[in-house]
C-alpha positions in Angstrom: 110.7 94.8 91.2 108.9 96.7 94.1 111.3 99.3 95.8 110.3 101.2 98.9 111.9 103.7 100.6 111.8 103.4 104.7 113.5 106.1 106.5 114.6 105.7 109.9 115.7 108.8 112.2 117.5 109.4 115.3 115.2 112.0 117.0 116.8 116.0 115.7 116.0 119.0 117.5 115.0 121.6 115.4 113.3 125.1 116.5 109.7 124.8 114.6 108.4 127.3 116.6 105.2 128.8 114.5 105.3 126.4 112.8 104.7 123.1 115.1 102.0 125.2 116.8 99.8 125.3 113.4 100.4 121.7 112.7 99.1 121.1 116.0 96.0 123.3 116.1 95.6 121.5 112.9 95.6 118.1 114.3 93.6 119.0 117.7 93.8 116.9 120.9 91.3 114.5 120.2 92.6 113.3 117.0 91.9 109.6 116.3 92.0 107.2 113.6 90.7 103.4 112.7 87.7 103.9 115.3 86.5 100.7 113.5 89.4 99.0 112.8 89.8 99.4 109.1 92.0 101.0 107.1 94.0 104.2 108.0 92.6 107.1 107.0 94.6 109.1 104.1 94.7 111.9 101.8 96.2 111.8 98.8 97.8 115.1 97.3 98.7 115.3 93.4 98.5 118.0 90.9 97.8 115.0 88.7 93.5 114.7 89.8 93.4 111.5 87.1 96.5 109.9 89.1 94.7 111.0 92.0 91.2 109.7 92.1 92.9 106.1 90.4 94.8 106.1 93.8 91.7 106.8 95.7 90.0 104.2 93.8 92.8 101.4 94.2 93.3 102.3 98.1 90.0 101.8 99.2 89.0 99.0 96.7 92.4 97.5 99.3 91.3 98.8 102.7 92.2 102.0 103.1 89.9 105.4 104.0 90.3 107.9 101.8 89.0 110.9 103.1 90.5 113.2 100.6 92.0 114.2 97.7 94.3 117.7 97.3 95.6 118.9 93.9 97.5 121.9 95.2 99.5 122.7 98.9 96.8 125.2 99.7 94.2 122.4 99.2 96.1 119.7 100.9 96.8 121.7 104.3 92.8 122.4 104.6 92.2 119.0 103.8 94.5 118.0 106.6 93.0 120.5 108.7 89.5 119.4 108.3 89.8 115.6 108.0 92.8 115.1 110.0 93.9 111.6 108.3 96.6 109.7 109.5 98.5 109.7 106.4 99.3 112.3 103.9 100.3 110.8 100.3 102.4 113.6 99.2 103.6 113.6 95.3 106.9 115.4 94.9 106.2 117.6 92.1 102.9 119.0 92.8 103.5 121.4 89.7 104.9 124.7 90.4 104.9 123.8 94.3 107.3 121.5 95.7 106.0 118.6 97.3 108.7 118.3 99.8 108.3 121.9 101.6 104.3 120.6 102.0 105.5 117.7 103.8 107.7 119.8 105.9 104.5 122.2 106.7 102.5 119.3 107.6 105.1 116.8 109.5 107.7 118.8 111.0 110.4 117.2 112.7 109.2 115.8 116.3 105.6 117.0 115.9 103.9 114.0 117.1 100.3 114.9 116.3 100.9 115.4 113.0 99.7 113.1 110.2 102.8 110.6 109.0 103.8 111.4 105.6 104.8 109.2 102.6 106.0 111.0 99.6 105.2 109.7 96.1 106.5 109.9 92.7 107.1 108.5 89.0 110.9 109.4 90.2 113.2 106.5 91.0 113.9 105.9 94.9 117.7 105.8 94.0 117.2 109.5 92.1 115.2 111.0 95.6 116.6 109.0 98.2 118.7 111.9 99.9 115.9 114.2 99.6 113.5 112.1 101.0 115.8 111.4 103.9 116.2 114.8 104.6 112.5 115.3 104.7 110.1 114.5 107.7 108.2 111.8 105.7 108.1 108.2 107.0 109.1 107.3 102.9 108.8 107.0 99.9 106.8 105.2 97.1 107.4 104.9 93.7 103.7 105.5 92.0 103.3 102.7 90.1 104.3 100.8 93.4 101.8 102.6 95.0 99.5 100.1 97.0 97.6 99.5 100.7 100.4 97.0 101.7 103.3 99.1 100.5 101.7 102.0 102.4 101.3 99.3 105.6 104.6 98.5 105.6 106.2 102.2 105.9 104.1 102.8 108.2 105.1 100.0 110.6 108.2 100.1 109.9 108.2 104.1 111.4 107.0 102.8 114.9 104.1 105.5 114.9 101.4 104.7 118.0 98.7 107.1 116.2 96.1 109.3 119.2 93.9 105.8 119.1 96.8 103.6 120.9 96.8 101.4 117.4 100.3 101.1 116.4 100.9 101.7 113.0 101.0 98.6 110.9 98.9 96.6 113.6 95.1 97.4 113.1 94.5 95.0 110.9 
């Protein structure tokens, strides 16, 4: 049985200060995605590099763009920086890091122009559920759940119009 985790927020205000400024100088004004109508474009982030590059392997054999692939937090924000994908596949225990502060560095609360996260992991959505809601990320996906379509459908299901006017979910 396929279970993913869709979170749905009222807007919060939160002071992000720094913080929302870097995440925007990351993203830049200009920031687009699909320019050709395919698949959105996404880097995934695992301290596992064989889970990893089989995700990057399944997601574009499906559709998808990967532009990247970041084994550590340090790796994933430059990544993000330089590639500026519309997603960020963000495993929850990125080894010693935590995956949850990265998504919190890359999606803030209210930053707009950041890249929509989806958190990952071999964890059960019933065993991360409240920590996933208390994150910025769009959702959560189970790994071995892990597909285009189930990426698809968190992302229309979180509304998001990306810089290119496509909303999420409705490129294709």
């Amino acid at each position: 049985m396929s279970m993913i985790l869709n979170i749905t927020r009222q807007p919060q205000r939160r002071d992000q200060g720094d913080l929302e400024f870097r995440v925007a100088a990351m993203r830049g004004a200009d920031a687009c995605c699909n320019p050709e109508g395919v698949g959105f474009g996404l880097v995934v982030v695992d301290d596992d590099r064989s889970f990893a590059d089989v995700a990057r392997g399944l997601l574009e054999r499906q559709g998808e763009r990967v532009l990247g692939v970041a084994c550590s937090s340090a790796e994933a924000v430059k990544q993000v920086a330089e590639l500026r994908p519309d997603i960020v596949l963000v495993d929850m225990a990125l080894g010693d890091e935590c995956g949850l502060e990265l998504a919190q560095l890359l999606a803030p609360h209210e930053c707009r122009d950041a890249p929509l996260v989806i958190l990952i992991s071999a964890y059960s959505p019933c065993d991360v559920a409240e920590l996933v809601a208390a994150s910025p990320a769009a959702g959560f996906l189970p790994k071995s759940d892990l597909s285009a379509d189930a990426i698809r459908q968190i992302v229309a299901s979180s509304g998001r119009v990306f810089a290119s006017g496509h909303l999420a979910g409705k490129n294709r």
